[in-house]
C-alpha positions in Angstrom: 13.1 4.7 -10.7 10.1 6.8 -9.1 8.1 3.7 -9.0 11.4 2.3 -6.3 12.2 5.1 -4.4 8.3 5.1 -3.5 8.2 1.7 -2.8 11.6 2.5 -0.5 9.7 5.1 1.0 6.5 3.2 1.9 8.4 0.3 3.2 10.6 2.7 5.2 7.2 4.3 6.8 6.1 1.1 7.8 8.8 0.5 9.8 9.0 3.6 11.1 5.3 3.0 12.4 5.8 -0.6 13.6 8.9 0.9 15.9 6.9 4.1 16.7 4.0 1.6 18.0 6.4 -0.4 20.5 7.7 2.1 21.5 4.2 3.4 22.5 3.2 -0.1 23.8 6.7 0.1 25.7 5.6 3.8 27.3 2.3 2.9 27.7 3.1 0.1 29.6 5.8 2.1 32.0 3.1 4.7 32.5 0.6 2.5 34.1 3.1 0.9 36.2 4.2 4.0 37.9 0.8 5.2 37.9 1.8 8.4 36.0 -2.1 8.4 34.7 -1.8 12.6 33.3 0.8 11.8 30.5 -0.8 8.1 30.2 -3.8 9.8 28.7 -1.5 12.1 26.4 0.5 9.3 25.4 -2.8 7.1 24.2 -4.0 10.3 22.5 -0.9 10.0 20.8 -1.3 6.7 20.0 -5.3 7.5 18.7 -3.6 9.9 16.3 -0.9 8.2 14.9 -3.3 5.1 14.4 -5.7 7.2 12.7 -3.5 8.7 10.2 -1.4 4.8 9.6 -3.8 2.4 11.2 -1.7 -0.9 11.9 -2.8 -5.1 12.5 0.6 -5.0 15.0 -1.8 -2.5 17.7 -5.0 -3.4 19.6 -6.3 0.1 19.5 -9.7 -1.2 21.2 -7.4 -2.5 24.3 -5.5 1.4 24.1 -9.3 2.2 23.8 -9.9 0.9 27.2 -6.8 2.0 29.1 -7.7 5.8 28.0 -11.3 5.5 29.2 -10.3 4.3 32.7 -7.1 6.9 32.5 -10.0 9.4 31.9 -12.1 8.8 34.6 -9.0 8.6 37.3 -8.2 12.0 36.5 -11.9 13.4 36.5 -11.5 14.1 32.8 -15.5 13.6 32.0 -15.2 15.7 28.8 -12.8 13.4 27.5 -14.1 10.0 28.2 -17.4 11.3 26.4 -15.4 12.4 23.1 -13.7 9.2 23.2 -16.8 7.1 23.7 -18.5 9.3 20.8 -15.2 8.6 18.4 -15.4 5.0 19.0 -18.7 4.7 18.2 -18.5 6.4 15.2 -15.5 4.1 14.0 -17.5 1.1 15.5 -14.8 0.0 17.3 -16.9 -1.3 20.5 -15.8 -4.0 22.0 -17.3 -6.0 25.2 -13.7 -4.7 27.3 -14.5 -0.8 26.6 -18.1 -1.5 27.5 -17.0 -2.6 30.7 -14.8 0.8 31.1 -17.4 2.9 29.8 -20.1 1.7 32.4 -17.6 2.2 35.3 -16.5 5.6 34.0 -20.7 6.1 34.3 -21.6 4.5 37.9 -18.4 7.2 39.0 -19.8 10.1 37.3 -23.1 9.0 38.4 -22.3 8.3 42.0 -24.2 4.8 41.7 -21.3 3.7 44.3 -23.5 0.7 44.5 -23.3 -0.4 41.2 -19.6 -0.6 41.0 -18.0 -3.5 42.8 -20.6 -5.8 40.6 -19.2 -4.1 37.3 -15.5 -4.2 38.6 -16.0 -7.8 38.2 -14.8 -8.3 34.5 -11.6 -10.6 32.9 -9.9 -7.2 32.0 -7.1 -7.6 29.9 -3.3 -7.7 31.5 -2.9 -4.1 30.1 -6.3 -2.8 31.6 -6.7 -4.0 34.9 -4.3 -2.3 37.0 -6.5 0.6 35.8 -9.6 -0.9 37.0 -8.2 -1.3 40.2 -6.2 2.2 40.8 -9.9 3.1 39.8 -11.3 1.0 42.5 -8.6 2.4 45.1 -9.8 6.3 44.0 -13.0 5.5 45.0 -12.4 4.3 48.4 -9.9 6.9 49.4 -12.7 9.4 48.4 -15.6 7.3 50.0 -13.0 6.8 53.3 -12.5 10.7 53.4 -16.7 11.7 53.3 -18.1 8.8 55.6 -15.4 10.0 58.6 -17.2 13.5 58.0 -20.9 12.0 57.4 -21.1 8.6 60.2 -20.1 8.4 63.7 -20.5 4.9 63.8 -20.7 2.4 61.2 -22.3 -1.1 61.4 -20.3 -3.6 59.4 -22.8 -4.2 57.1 -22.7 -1.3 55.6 -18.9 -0.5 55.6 -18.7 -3.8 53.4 -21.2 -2.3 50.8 -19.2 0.9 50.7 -15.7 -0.6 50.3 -16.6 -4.0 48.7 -14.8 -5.4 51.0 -15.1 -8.5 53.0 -15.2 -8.2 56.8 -11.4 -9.9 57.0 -10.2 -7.4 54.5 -12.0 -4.4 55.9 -11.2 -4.3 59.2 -7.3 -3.7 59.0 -7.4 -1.5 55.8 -9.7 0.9 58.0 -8.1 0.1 61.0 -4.5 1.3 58.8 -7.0 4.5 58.2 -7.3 5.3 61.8 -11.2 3.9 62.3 -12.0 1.6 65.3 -13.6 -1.8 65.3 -15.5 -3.3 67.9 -15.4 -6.9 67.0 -18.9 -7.9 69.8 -21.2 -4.9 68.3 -19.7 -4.4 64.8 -19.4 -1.4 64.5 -16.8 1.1 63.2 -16.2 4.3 64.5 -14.9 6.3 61.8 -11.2 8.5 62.1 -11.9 12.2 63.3 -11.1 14.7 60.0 -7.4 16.2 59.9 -8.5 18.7 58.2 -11.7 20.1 56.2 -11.0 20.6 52.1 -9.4 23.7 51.6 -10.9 25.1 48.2 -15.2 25.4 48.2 -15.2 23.5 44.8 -13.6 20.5 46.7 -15.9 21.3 49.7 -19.1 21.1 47.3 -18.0 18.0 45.8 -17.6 16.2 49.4 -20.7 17.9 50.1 -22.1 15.5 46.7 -20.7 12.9 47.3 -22.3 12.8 51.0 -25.8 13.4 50.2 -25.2 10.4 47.7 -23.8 8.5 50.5 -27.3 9.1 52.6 -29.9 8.3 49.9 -27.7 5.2 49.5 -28.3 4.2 53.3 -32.1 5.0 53.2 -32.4 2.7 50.4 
């Protein structure tokens, strides 16, 4: 009788789990498309736990893996990229996607702006790349808000390197930013600043990020 109503039990369990996981997968997958990226990260931590203590085939934890390192680095959430990448480790449960995540979460933190359009260049997994590129987008609303307070004039050249952008993609989404393009000399002429950041931590990191910008353009 005992040996039943535990074999009841585990069965029940494990179909508790598989429905708890898509319904995850189903969340998970709603979070990313409205770009709700705070509660994505809780919800993968979630996921991290629940696989942990029941660890199921039905899940591809290394793909949830990925998501939450690229969730991490969208919200500025260093700390927790670096546990992550230290639990996964641990569990050897690399794999050549979260590699890929991991060294863009670096070149951000690292401000090797550079580096990054040539590791964006990966076949990310339907579930990961609209990180990648909300990723990609952060950076060039940042870069688009320091070089209007750091150039007065920008050759093409070296808007292109910034943005990753080719010249026919580059000139309307600046243009849509206010900057002006002269198509005989070009050059852009970067969109005066509306306003100067309001709180000195966000005034010290534009201040970073355009000291990066300038060793960048000396090299």
């Amino acid at each position: 009788m005992n040996a039943s109503l535990d074999a009841g039990l585990s069965a029940l369990l494990v179909l508790f789990f598989l429905f708890f996981v898509d319904v995850a997968m189903d969340g998970i997958q709603q979070l990313i498309q409205n770009k709700d990226y705070a509660a994505l990260v809780k919800a993968c931590e979630r996921v991290e736990l629940q696989m942990a203590a029941s660890p199921s085939a039905n899940l591809n934890i290394q793909e949830i893996y990925a998501v939450l390192l690229l969730a991490y680095a969208i919200v500025d959430d260093l700390n927790g990229a670096r546990f992550l990448r230290k639990r996964i480790l641990a569990a050897q449960r690399r794999s050549d996607e979260i590699d890929a995540a991991w060294r863009l979460c670096v070149i951000m933190w690292e401000r090797r702006y550079d580096e990054f359009y040539e590791a964006l260049v990966y076949h990310w997994s339907p579930l990961v790349l609209p990180l990648a590129e909300s990723l990609r987008d952060k950076l060039r609303d940042k870069l688009a808000i320091v070089l209007q307070k750091t150039y007065t004039n920008m050759d093409l050249g070296t808007a292109s390197r910034y943005f990753g952008m080719s010249e026919m993609e580059l000139v309307p989404a600046l243009k849509g930013l206010g900057w002006e393009y002269d198509t005989n000399s070009k050059m852009f002429t970067p969109a005066k600043p509306t306003s100067l950041p309001r709180h000195p931590s966000e005034m010290s990191q534009v201040s970073r990020l355009a000291n990066t910008l300038l060793r960048l353009e000396q090299c």
